[in-house]
C-alpha positions as CSV (number, residue, x, y, z in Angstrom):
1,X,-48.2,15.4,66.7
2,X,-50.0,15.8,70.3
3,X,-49.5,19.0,72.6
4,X,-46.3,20.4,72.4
5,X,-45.4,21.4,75.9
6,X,-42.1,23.7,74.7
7,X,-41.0,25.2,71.6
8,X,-39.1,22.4,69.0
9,X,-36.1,23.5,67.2
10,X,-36.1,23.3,63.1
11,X,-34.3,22.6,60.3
12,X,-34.4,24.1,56.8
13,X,-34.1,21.2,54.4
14,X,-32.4,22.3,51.0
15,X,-32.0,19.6,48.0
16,X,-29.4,19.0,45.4
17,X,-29.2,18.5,42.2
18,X,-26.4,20.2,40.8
19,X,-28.4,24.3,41.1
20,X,-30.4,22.8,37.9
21,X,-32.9,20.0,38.8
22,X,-34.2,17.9,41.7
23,X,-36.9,18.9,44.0
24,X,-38.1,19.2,47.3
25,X,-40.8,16.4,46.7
26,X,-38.3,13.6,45.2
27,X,-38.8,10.4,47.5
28,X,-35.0,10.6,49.0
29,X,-35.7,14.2,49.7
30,X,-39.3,13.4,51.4
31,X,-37.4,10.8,53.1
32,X,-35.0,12.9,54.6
33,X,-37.3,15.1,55.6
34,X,-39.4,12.6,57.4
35,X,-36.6,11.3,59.4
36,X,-35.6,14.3,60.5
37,X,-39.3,15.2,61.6
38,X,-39.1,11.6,63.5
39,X,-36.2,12.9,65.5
40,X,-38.4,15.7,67.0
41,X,-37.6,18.5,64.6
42,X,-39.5,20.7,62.4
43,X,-38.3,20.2,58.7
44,X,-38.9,22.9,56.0
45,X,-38.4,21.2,53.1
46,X,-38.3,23.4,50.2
47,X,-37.7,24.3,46.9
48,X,-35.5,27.4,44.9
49,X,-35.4,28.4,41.1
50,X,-33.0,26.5,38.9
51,X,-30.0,27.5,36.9
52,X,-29.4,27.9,33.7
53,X,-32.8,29.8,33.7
54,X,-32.2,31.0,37.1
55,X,-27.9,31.6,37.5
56,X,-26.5,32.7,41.0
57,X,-27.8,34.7,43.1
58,X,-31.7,32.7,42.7
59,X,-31.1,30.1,44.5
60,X,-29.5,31.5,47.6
61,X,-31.8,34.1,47.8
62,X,-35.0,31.9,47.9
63,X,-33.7,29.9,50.3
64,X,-32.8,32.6,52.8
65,X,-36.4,33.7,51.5
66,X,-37.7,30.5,52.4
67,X,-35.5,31.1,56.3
68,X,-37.1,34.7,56.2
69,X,-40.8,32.8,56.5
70,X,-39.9,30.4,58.7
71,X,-38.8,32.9,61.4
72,X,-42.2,35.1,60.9
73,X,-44.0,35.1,63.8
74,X,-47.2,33.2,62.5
75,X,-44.5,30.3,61.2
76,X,-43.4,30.3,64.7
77,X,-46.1,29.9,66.6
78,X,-48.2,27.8,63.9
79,X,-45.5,24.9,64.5
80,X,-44.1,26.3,67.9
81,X,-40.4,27.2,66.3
82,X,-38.1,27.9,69.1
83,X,-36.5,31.0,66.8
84,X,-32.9,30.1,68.4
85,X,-32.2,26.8,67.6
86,X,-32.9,27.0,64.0
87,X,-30.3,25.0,61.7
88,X,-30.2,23.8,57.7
89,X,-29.1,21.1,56.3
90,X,-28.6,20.5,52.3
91,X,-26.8,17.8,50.6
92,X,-24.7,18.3,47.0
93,X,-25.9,22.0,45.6
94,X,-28.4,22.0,48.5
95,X,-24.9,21.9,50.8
96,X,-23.2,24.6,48.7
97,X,-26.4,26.9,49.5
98,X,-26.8,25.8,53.1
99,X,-23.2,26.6,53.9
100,X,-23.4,29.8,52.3
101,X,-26.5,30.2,54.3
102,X,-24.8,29.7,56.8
103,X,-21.5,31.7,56.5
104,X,-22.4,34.7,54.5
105,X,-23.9,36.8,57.7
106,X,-22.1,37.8,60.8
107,X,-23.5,37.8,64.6
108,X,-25.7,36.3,66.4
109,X,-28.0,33.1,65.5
110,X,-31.1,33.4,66.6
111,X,-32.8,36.1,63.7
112,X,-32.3,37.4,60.1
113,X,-30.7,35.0,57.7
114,X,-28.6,33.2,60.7
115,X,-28.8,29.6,61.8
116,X,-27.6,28.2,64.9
117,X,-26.0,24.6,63.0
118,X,-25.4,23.5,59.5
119,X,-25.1,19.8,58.3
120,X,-23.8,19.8,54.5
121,X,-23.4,16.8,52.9
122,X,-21.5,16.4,49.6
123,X,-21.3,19.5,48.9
124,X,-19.5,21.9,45.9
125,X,-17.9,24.1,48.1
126,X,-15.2,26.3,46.2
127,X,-16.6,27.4,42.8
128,X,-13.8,29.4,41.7
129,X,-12.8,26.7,39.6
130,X,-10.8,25.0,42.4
131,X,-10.5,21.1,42.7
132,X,-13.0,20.6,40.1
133,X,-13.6,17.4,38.2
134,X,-13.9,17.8,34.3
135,X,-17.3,16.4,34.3
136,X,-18.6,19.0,36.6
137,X,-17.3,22.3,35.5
138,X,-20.2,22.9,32.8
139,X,-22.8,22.6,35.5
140,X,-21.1,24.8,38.1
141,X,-20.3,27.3,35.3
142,X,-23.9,26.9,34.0
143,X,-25.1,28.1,37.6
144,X,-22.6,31.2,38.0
145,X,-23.9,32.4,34.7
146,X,-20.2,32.4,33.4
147,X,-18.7,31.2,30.4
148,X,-15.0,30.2,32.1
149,X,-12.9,30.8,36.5
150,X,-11.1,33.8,35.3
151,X,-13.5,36.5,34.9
152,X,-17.0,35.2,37.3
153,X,-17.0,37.3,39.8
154,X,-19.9,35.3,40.6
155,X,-17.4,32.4,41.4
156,X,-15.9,33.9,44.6
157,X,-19.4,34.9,46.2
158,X,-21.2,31.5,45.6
159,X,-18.2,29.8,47.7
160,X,-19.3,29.7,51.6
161,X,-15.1,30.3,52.6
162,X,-15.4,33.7,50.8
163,X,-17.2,35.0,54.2
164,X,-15.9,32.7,56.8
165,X,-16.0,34.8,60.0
166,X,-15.4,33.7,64.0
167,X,-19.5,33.9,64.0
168,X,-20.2,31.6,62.1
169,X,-22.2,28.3,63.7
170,X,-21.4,25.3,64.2
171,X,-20.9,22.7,60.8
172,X,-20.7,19.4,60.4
173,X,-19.2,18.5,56.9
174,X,-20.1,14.9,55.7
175,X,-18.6,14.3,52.4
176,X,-17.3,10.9,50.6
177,X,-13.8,9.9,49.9
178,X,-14.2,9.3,46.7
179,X,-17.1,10.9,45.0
180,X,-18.0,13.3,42.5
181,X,-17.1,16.4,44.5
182,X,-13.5,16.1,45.3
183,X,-12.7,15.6,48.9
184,X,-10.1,18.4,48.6
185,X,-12.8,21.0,48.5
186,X,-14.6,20.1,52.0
187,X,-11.1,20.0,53.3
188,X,-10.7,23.5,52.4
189,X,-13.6,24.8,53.9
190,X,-13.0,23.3,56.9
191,X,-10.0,25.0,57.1
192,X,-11.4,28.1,56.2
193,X,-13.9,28.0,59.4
194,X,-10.8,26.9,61.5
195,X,-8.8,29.3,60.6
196,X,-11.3,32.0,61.9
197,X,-12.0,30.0,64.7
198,X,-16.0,28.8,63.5
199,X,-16.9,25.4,65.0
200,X,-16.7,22.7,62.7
201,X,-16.4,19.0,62.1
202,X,-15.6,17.1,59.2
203,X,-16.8,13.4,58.3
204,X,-15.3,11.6,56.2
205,X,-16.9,8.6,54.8
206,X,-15.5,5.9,52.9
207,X,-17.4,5.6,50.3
208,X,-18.2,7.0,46.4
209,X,-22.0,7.7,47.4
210,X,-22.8,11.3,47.1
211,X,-25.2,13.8,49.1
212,X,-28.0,11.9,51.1
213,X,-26.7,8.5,49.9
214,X,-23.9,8.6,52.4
215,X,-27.2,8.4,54.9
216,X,-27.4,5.0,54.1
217,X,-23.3,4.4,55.1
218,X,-22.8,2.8,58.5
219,X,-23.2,5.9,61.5
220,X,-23.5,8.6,59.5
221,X,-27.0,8.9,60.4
222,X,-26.0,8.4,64.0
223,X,-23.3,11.3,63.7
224,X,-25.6,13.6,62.3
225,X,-28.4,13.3,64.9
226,X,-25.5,13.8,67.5
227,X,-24.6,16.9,65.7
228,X,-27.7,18.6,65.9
229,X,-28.9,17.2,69.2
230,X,-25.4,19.3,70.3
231,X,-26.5,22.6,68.2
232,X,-30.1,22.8,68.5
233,X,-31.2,20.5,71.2
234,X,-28.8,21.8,73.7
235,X,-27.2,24.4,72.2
236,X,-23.3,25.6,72.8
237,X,-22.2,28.1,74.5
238,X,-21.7,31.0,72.1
């Protein structure tokens, strides 16, 4: 609200919901969305068609769709978008599809389907069939549009590590240490990103909340707000 004496950085708000339900306009979501807006940002909160109706590659591509309007130039100057210091943030599927977001191009951050930051909370992160619960492996294989790990090719290009490259931004990976998405899988991402030298931090929480829940674990709200006041308020060095 008011004048807005320089351009604000934004974030690209992506929900879960396991790539089959859930929306943009659930009251967590919403929530999320207004706290973020609260810390000075502006929040595109958005939706993307849902599998089994809608397998892999849907939901990716609307939200990189959804990245595409935010970085026209009426977007921009309608809610003065400082085009550089854009970043996403997605909890459970919405992680998975931030953090392919924001791993599946290469160079700069600042135009195309680049971000500058990703926060992914919670997030499915290897989908080849890899440190998997039981429980899960129908929805993830329900979203690749496969009927088993051994022949989706699908599998290996909905997994952010596929396309880990030194350009990558800067992640912060929140996840739970015992929740529904095994902890093993974050910690192989964030291996991934080191291994190609990609900044990242991982958070681990003690708790078995998932997604935007852990928001409500001591400092992780704090830690997050660090995060992208590093990325997108005042930017690293590249």
């Amino acid at each position: 609200r008011g004048e807005v004496g320089a351009d604000r950085a934004a974030i690209l708000l992506v929900h879960g919901g396991s790539w089959a339900r859930g929306s943009r306009t659930e009251a967590h979501w919403r929530d999320t969305c207004v706290w973020l807006a609260q810390a000075g940002y502006v929040v595109a909160n958005v939706d993307y068609r849902l599998a089994p109706a809608n397998p892999f590659p849907a939901a990716i591509e609307d939200v990189t769709a959804a990245l595409a309007w935010l970085r026209t130039p009426e977007t921009l100057a309608t809610f003065a978008i400082d085009p550089e210091r854009i970043g996403a943030f997605g909890g459970s599927a919405g992680g998975n599809l931030v953090s392919l977001l924001g791993t599946a191009g290469t160079g700069d951050w600042d135009a195309g389907a680049r971000v500058a930051a990703v926060v992914t909370m919670s997030a499915p992160l290897d989908l080849t069939g890899a440190d998997v619960r039981d429980d899960f492996v129908a929805r993830q294989l329900a979203y690749l549009g496969c009927d088993d790990f051994d022949d989706c090719a699908a599998a290996s290009l909905a997994s952010p590590a596929t396309f880990a490259d030194p350009t990558d931004p800067p992640f912060l990976v929140v996840h739970g240490d015992d929740e529904m998405i095994p902890l093993a899988q974050a910690e192989a991402f964030v291996g991934a990103l080191e291994e190609v030298g990609a900044p990242v931090q991982l958070a681990v929480v003690p708790s078995q909340r998932h997604s935007i829940g852990l928001l409500d674990e001591p400092d992780v709200r704090a830690a997050i707000l660090a995060f992208l006041a590093a990325t997108l308020q005042e930017p690293a060095l590249r």
